[in-house]
C-alpha positions as CSV (number, residue, x, y, z in Angstrom):
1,X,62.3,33.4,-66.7
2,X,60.1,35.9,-64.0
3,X,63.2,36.3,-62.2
4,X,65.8,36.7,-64.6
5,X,65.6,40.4,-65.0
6,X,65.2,42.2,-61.8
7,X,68.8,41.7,-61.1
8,X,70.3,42.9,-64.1
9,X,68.3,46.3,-63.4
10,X,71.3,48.1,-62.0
11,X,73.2,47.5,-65.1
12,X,70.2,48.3,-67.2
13,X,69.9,51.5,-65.3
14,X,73.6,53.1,-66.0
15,X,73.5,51.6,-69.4
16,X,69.9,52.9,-70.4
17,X,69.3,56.0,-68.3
18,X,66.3,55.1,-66.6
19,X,65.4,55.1,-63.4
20,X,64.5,52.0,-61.3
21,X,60.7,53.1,-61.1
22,X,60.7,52.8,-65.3
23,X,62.4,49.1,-64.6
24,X,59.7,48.3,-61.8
25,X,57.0,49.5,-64.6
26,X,58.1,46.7,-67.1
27,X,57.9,43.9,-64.6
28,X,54.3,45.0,-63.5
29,X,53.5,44.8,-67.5
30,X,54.8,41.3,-67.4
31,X,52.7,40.3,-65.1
32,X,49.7,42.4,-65.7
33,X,50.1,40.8,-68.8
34,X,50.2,37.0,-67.5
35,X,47.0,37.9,-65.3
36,X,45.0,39.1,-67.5
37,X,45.6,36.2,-70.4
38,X,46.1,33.7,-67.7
39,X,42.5,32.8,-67.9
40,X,42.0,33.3,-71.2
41,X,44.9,30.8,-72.1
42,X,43.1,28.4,-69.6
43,X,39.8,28.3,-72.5
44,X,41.9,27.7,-75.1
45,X,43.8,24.7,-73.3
46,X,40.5,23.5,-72.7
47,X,39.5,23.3,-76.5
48,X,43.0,22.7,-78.2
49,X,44.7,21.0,-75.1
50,X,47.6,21.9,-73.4
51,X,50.8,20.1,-75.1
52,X,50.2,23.0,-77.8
53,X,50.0,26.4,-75.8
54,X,52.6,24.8,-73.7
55,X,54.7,25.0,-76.4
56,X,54.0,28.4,-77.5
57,X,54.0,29.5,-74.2
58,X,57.4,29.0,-74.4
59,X,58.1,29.9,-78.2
60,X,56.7,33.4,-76.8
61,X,59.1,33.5,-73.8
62,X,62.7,33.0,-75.8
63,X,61.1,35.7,-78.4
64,X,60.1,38.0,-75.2
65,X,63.7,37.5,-73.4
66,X,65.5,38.0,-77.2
67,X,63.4,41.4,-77.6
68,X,64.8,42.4,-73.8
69,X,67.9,41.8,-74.9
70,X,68.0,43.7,-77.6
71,X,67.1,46.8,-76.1
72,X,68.3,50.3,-76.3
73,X,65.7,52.0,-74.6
74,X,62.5,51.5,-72.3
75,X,60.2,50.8,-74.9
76,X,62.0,47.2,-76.6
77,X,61.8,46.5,-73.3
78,X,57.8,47.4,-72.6
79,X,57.4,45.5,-75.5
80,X,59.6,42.3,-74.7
81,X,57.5,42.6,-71.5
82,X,54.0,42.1,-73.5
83,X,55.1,39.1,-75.5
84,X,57.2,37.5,-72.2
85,X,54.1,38.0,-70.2
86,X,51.9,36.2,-72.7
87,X,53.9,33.3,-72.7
88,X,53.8,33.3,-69.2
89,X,50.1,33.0,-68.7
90,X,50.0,30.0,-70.4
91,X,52.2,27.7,-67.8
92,X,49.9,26.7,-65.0
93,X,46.5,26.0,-66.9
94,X,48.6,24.2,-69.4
95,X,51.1,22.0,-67.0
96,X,47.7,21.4,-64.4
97,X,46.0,20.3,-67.5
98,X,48.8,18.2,-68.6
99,X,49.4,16.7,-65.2
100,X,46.0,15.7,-64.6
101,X,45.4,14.2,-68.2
102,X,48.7,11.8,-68.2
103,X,49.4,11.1,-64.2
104,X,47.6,8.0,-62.7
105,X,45.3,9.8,-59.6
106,X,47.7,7.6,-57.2
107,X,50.9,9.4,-58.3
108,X,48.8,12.8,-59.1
109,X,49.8,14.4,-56.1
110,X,53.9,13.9,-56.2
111,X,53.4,15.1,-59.7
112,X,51.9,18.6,-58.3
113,X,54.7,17.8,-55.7
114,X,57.8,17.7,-57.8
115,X,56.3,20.5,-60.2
116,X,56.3,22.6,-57.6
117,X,59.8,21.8,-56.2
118,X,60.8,22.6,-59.9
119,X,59.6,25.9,-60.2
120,X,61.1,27.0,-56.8
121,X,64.7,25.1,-57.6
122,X,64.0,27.6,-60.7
123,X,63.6,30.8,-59.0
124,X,66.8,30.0,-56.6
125,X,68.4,29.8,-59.5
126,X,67.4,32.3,-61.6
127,X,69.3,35.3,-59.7
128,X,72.5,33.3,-59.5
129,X,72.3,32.5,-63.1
130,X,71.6,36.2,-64.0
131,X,73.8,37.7,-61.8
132,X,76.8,35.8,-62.8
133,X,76.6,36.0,-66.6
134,X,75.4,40.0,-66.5
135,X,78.6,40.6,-64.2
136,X,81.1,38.8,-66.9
137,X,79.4,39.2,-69.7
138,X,76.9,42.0,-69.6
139,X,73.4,42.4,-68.9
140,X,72.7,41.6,-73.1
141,X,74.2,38.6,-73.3
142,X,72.7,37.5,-69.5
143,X,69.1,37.7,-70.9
144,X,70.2,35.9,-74.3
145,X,71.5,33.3,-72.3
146,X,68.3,33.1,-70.8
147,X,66.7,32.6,-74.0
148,X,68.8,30.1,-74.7
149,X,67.9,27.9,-72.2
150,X,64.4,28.5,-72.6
151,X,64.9,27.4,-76.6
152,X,66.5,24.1,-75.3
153,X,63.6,23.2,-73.1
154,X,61.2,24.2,-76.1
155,X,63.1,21.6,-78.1
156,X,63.4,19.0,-75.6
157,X,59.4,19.2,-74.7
158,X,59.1,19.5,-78.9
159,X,61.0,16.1,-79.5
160,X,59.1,14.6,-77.0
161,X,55.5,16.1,-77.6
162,X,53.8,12.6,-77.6
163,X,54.3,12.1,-73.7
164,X,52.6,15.3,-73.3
165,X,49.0,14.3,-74.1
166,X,46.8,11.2,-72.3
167,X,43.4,9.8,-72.4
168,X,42.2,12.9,-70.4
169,X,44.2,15.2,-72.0
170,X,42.6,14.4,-75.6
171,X,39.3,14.1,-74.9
172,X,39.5,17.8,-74.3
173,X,39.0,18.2,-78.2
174,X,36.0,17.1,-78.0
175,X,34.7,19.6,-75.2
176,X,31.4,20.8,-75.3
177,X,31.2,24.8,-75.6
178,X,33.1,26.9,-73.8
179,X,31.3,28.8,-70.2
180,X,32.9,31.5,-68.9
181,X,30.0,30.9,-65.6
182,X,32.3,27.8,-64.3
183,X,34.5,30.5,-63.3
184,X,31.7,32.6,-60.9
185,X,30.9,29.2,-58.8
186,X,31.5,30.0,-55.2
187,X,34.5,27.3,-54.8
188,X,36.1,28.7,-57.7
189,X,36.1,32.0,-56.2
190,X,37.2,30.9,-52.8
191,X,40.4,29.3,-54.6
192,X,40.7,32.5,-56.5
193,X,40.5,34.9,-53.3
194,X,43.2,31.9,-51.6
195,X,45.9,32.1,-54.1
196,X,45.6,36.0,-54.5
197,X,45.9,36.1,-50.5
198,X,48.8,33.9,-50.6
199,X,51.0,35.8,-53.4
200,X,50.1,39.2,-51.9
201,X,51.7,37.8,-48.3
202,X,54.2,36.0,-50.0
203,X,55.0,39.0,-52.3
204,X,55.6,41.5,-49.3
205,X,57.7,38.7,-47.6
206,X,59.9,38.5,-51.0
207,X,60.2,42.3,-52.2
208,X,60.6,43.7,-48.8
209,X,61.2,40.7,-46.3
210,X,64.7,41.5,-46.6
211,X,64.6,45.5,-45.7
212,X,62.2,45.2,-42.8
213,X,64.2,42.5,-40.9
214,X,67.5,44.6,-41.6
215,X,65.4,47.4,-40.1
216,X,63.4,46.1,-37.5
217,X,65.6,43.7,-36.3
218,X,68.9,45.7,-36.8
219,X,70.5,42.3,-38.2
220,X,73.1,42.5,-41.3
221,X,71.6,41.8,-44.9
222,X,73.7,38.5,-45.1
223,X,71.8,37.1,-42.1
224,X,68.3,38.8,-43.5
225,X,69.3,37.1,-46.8
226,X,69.9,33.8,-45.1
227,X,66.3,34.0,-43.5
228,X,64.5,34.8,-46.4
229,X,66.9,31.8,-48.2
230,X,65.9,29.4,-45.4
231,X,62.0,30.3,-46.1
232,X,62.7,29.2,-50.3
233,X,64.8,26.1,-49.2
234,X,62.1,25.2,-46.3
235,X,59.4,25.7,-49.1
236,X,61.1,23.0,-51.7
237,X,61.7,20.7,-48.8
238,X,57.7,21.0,-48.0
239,X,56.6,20.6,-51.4
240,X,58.4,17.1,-51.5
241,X,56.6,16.1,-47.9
242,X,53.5,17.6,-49.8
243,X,53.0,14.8,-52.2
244,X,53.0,11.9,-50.2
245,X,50.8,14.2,-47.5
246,X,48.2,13.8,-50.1
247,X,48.6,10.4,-50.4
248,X,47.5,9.9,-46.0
249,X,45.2,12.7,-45.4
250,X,42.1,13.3,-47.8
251,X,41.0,16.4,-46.2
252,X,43.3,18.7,-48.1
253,X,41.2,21.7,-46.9
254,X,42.5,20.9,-43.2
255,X,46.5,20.3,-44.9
256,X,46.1,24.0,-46.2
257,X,44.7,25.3,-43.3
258,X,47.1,23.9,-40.9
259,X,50.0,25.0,-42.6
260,X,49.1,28.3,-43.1
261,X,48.2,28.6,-39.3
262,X,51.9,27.8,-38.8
263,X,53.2,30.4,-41.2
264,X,50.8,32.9,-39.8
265,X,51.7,32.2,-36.0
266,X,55.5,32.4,-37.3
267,X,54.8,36.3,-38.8
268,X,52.6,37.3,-36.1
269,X,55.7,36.2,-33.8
270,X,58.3,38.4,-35.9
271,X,55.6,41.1,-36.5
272,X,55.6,41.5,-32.3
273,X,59.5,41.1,-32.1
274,X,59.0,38.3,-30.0
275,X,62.3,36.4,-31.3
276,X,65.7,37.8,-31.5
277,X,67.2,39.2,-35.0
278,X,69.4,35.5,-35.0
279,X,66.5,33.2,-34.8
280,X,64.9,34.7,-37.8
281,X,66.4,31.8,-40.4
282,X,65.0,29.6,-38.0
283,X,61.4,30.9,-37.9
284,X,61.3,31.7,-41.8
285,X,62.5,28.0,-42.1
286,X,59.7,26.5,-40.5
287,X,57.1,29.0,-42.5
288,X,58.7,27.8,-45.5
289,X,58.6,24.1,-44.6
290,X,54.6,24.5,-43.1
291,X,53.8,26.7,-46.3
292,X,55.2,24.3,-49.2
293,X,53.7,21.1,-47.6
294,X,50.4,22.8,-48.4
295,X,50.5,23.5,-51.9
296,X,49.9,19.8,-53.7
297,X,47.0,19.8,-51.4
298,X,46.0,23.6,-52.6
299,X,46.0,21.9,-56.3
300,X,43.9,19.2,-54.8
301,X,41.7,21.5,-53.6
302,X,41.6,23.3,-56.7
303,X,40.9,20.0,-58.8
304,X,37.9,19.4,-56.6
305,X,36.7,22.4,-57.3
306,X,36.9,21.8,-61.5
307,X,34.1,20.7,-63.5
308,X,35.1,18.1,-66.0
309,X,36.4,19.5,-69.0
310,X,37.2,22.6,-67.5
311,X,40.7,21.9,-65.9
312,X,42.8,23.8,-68.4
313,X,40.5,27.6,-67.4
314,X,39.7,27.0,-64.0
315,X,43.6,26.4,-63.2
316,X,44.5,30.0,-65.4
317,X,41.6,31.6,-63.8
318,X,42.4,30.5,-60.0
319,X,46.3,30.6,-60.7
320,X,46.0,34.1,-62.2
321,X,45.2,35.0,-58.7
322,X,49.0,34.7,-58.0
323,X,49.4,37.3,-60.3
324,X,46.7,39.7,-58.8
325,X,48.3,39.4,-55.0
326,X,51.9,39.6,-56.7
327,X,50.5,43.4,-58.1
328,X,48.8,44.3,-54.9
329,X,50.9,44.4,-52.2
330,X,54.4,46.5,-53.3
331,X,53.1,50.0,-52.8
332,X,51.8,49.4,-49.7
333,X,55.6,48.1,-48.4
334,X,57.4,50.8,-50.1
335,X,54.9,53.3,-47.8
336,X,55.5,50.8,-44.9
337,X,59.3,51.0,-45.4
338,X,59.2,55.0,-45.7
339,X,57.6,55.6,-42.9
340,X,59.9,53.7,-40.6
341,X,57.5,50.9,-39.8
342,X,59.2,47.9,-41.3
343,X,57.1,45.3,-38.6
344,X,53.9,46.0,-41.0
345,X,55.6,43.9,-43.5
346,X,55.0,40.9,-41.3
347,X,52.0,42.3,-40.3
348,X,51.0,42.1,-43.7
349,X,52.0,38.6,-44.0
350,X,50.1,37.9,-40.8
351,X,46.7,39.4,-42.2
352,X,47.3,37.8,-45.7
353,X,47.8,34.2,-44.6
354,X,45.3,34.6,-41.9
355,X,42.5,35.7,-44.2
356,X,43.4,32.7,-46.6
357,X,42.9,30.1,-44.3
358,X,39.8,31.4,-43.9
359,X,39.2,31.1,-47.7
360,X,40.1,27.5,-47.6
361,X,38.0,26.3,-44.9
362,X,34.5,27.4,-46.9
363,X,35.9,24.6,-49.2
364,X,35.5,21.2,-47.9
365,X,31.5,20.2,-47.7
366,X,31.6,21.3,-51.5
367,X,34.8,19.0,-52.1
368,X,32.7,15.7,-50.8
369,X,29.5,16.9,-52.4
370,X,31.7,17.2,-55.9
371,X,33.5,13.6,-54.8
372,X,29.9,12.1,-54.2
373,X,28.8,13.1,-57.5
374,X,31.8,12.1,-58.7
375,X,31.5,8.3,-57.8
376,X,28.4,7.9,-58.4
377,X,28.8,8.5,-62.1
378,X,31.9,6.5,-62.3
């Protein structure tokens, strides 16, 4: 559903008359949108818990993509962005808090495992899907198509609501009141800064990975394509190492660190030119693969750092921090890409994942201070 629309915006464009800047503006509403609420939603998972803003999460998403859809001029879709947005900020503190109220802590980390592998078979898909029915059928019916299938998972998670909510998960009714200061404490913020480091690298690599190689590299965009396909592909593959990672190696700040050092190394490498134009689906590969083992230790590390009782805002707030870096980087690129220096995309990169692992590794004496605690009320 964040996907769906950017490649229906040439269509859009000729259809509406508005220009592609008016098109960027209504995704940065969406996820403005999703950052600011995202920690907001996270307090209300926390006192209703998260089976019901899950749901309508996604009640606001088919009504956000059925607005788009309907549109005849920029402001439907403004508006479809405001109410898609919201139901977007409700996915990550709700599914965390889900996941870690119903999963045994055994099985906890090839459930972050397989949730992540889901959201990025989602996003491969997304552009195929899109692309396909706007070409036969028009860019209207593409994004009620999309509704569609975001109506039938609303049902299915509807008829099957009870699986949704464990022991953990209803306790979370009986909460104590809500604090906003949870969110200042330093390991909180240190998983805040991480995530907003990562999306800002990852953003650049994913808006403009594909321009910059074509330019600096002087490669064709099928093989750029391919590269910046092998990163997504090496990422799913990672995830699914990822979860039984967790299950070997309890230093999960180390996991993070070391994978990012691989995908840093990798950008640094491209960023110097180091590697010719046909090795670049190669190196993105292994970024990917090093990158995506990481994140069901990141959501370890995140958990560590979560009071209990607070999963459902400390997830929005942290995770919102993927909408920040997603916002931060793009105007920077597009200067980068103007003036004829397409290597500072990986530069970028580079400095992003570089200062993140540095964000992670203030992590880990707090993590077996919290775990002490932990066990010794248990």
């Amino acid at each position: 559903m964040q996907l769906v629309l950017a490649p229906l915006f040439p269509m859009m464009r000729d259809e509406l008359g508005v220009s592609y800047a008016v098109l960027g503006s209504v995704l940065m509403v969406f996820f403005t949108v999703s950052a600011l609420l995202q920690p907001v939603a996270g307090f209300v998972v926390d006192r209703f818990g998260g089976r019901g803003v899950l749901l309508g999460g996604l009640a606001l998403m088919v009504v956000g993509a059925l607005m788009t859809s309907f549109a005849h001029g920029a402001a439907l879709l403004f508006a479809g962005a405001v109410v898609s947005g919201t139901g977007n900020s409700v996915f990550h503190p709700a599914d965390f808090s889900i996941l870690n109220g119903t999963v045994t802590q055994k099985r906890l980390g090839h459930a972050f495992s397989t949730h992540g592998v889901a959201g990025m078979l989602g996003y491969a898909a997304a552009p195929v899907f899109s692309a396909a029915v706007g070409s036969a059928y028009g860019w209207h019916n593409a994004l009620l198509a999309a509704a569609g299938l975001a109506l039938i998972v609303l049902v299915l998670i509807g008829a099957n609501a009870k699986l949704f909510v464990g022991h953990g998960e209803a306790k979370k009714r009986d909460a104590g009141p809500v604090d906003a200061r949870v969110l200042l404490a330093v390991p909180v913020l240190m998983c805040f800064a991480f995530f907003t480091l990562h999306a800002a690298g990852l953003g650049a690599l994913q808006q403009f990975g594909v321009s910059a190689m074509k330019e600096y590299f002087g490669v064709g965009t099928g093989l750029a394509s391919a590269a910046l396909t092998a990163y997504i592909l090496g990422s799913a593959g990672g995830m699914l190492a990822g979860g039984f990672v967790t299950t070997r190696f309890q230093r999960h700040d180390l996991v993070a660190a070391g994978g990012f050092a691989i995908a840093s190394v990798n950008a640094l490498v491209i960023a110097l030119g180091l590697i010719p134009g046909v090795a670049l689906p190669a190196v993105l590969a292994v970024s990917g693969l090093a990158v995506g083992v990481t994140y069901p230790s990141r959501d370890f590390i995140v958990r560590a750092a979560t009071p209990p009782g607070a999963t459902g805002r400390i997830f929005g707030f942290v995770y919102s921090g993927l909408d920040l870096g997603s916002l931060a980087t793009p105007v920077l690129c597009g200067w980068l890409m103007d003036h004829r220096l397409p290597q500072g995309i990986f530069y970028l990169v580079f400095g992003c994942t570089l200062a993140a692992i540095l964000t992670v590794l203030q992590l880990p004496a707090r993590q077996a201070l919290r775990s002490s605690t932990s066990t010794q009320r248990t």
